[in-house]
C-alpha positions as CSV (number, residue, x, y, z in Angstrom):
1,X,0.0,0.0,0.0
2,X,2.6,2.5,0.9
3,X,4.5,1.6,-2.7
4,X,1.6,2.5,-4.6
5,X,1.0,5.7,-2.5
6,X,4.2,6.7,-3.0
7,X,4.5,6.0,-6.8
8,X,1.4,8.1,-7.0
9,X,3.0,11.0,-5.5
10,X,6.2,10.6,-7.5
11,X,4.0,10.5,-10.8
12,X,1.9,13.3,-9.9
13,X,5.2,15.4,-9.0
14,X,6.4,14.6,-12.1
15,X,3.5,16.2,-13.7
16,X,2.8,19.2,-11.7
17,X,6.9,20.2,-11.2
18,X,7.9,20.6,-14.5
19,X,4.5,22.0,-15.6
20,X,4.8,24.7,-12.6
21,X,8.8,25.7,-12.9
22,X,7.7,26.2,-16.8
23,X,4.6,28.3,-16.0
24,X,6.7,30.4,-13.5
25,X,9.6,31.2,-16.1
26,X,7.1,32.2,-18.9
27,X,5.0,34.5,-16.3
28,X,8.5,35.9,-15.0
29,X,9.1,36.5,-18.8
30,X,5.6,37.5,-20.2
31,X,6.2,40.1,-16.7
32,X,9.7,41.4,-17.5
33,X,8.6,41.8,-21.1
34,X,5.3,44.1,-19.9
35,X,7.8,46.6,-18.9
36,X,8.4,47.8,-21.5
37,X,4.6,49.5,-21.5
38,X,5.8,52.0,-19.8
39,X,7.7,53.4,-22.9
40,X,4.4,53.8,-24.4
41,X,2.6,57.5,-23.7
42,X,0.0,57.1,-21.2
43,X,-2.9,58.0,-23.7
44,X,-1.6,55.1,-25.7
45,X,-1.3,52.3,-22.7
46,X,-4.5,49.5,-22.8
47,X,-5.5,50.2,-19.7
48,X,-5.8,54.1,-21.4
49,X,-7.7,52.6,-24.5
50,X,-9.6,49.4,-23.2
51,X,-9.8,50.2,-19.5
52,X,-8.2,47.0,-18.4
53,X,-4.6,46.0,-19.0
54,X,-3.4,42.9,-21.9
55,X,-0.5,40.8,-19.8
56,X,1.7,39.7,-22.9
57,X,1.7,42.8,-25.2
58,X,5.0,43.8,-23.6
59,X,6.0,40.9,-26.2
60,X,5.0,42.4,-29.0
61,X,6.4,45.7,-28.4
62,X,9.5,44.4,-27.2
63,X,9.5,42.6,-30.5
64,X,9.1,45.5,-32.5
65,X,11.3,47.6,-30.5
66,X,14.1,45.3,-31.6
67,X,13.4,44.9,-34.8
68,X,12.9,48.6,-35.5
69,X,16.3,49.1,-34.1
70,X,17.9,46.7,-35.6
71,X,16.4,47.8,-39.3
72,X,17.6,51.4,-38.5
73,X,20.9,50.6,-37.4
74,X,21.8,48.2,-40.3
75,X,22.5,51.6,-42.3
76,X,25.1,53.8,-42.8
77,X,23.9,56.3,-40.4
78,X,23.1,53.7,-38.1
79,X,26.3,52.2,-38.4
80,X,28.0,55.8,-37.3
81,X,25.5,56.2,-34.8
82,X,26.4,53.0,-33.1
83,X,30.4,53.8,-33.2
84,X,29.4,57.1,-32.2
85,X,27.6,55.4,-29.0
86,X,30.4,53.0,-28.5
87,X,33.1,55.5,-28.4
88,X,31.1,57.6,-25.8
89,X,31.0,53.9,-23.1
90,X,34.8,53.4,-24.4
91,X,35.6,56.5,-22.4
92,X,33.7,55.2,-19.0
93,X,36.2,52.6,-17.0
94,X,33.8,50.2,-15.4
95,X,30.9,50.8,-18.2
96,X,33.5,50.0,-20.8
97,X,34.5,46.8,-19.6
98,X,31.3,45.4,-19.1
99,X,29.9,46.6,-22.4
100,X,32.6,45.2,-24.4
101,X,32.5,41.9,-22.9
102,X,28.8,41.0,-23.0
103,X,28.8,42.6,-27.0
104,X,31.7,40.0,-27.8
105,X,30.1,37.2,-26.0
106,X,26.5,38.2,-27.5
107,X,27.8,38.7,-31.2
108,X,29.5,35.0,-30.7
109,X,26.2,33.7,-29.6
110,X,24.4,35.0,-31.9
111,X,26.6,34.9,-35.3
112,X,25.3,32.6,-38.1
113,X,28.5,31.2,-38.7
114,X,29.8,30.9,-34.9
115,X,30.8,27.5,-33.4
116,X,30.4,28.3,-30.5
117,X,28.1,26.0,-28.0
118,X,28.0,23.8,-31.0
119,X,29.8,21.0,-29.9
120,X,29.6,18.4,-26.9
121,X,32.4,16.8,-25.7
122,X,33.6,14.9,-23.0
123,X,37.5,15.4,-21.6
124,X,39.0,13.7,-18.7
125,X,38.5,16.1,-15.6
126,X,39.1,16.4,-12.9
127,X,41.6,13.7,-13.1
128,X,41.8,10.8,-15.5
129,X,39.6,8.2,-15.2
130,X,36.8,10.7,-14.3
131,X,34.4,12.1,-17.9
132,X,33.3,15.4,-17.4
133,X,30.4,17.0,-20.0
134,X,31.8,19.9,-21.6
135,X,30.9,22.7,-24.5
136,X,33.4,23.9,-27.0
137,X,33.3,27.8,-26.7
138,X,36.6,28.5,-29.1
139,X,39.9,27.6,-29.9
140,X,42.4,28.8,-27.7
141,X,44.3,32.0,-28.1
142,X,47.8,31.2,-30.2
143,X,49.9,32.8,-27.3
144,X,48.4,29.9,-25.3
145,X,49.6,27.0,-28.3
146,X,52.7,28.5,-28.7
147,X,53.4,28.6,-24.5
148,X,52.2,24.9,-24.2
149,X,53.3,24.0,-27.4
150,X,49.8,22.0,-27.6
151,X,46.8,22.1,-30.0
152,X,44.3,23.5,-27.7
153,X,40.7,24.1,-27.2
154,X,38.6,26.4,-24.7
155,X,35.6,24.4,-23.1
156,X,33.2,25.5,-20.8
157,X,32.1,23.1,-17.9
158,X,29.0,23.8,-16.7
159,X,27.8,22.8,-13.2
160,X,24.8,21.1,-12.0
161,X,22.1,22.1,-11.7
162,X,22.3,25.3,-13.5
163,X,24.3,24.9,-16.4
164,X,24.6,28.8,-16.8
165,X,27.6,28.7,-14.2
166,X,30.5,26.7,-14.6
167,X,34.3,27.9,-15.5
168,X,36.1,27.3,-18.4
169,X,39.7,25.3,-19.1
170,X,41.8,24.8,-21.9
171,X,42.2,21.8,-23.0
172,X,45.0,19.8,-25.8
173,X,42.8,19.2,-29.2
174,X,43.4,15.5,-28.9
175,X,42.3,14.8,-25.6
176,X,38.7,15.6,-26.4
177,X,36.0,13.1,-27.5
178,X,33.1,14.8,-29.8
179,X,29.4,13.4,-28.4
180,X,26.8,13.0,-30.9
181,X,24.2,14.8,-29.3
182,X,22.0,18.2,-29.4
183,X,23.3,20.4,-27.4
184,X,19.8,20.5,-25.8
185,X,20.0,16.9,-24.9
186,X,23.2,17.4,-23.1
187,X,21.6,21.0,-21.0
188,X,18.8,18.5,-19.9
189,X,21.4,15.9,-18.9
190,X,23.1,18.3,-16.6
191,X,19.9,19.9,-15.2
192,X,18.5,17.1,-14.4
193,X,21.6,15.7,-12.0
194,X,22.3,13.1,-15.1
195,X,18.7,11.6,-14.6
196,X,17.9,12.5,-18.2
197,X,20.6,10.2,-20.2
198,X,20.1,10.5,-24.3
199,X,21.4,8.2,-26.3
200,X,25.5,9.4,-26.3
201,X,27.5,8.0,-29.3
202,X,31.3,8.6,-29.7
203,X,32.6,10.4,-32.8
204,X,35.7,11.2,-34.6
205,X,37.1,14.4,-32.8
206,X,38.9,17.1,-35.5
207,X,42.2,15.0,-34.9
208,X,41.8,12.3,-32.0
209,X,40.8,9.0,-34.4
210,X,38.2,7.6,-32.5
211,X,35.7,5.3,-33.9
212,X,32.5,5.8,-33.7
213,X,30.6,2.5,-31.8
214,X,27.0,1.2,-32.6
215,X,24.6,2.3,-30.3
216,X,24.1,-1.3,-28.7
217,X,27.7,-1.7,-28.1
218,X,28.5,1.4,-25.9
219,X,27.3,-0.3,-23.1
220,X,30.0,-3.2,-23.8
221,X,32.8,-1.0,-23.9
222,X,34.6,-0.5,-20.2
């Protein structure tokens, strides 16, 4: 009796959890986004037209706030204007380094033809013998190849369970093996404390030879 009870209240948290942590994020969203409102003059606000407010317009305008910019500023005035801007924050100490480092990490991101978070691997850490889940964020700066005299790799390791913290190493080229999964999979593998396990199969890093196994024989190989 007290089995079944409990596997009914493990199967109804696993329903109502997820379904609540998700509901929470989009309200905290669909919230954050309504803030933008207040950009709006108050003659033009819904509560001002309909006499009641519209939770989730925020989106929209937020929506075509960034589009609107991002259509203006693909010009050639635009294009000054935003030097313009930048050279103005280049002159503020603390404003500058912050602003430069979230741009170069955002236009990484973001970049159609960036590699960045693109690839899972899987490196020895943090000793051999012990697999640790890791992201490939760049190759390493060439003072750091030509100091170690190595081939090497940045990877970010993210921690568990939230994968948006973590620290990053460098790590030698060939002692890297490429996972052939989403990158997706592999966030829900570390959020969920490894209880989420997609199917993993080895492949043929950009110079380590390793075959690449059938899934049914991954299990056979210790």
């Amino acid at each position: 009796m007290l089995a079944k009870l409990r596997k009914y209240i493990i199967t109804g948290l696993l329903i109502w959890v997820p379904l609540g942590i998700t509901i929470f994020v989009i309200k905290l969203l669909v919230d954050l986004m309504d803030k933008t409102m207040v950009l709006l003059p108050p003659a033009w606000r819904p509560e001002a037209i309909f006499g009641f407010d519209i939770p989730g317009l925020g989106i929209v305008l937020s929506a075509m706030i960034v589009f609107i910019t991002g259509f203006f500023l693909t010009n050639f005035a635009g294009k000054r204007l935003i030097k313009l801007w930048e050279s103005i924050l280049d002159r503020i100490p603390l404003v500058r380094s912050i602003y430069s480092s979230v741009k170069q990490v955002t236009q990484t991101i973001l970049s159609s033809d960036s590699n960045t978070f693109n690839e899972v691997l899987l490196i020895e850490y943090p000793r051999k013998g012990l697999w640790t889940l890791c992201f490939k964020t760049s190759d390493s700066p060439e003072s750091f190849t030509k100091k170690t005299n190595k081939d090497l790799i940045t990877v970010f390791i993210p921690t568990t369970p939230n994968p948006t913290s973590g620290f990053i190493i460098f790590v030698d080229r060939n002692d890297v093996k490429k996972i052939d999964i989403d990158v997706e999979d592999a966030l829900k593998l570390v959020m969920s404390l490894g209880v989420v396990t997609p199917d993993i199969k080895l492949v043929k890093s950009e110079k380590n030879e390793t075959t690449k196994p059938q899934p049914d024989s991954i299990d056979k190989e210790d």
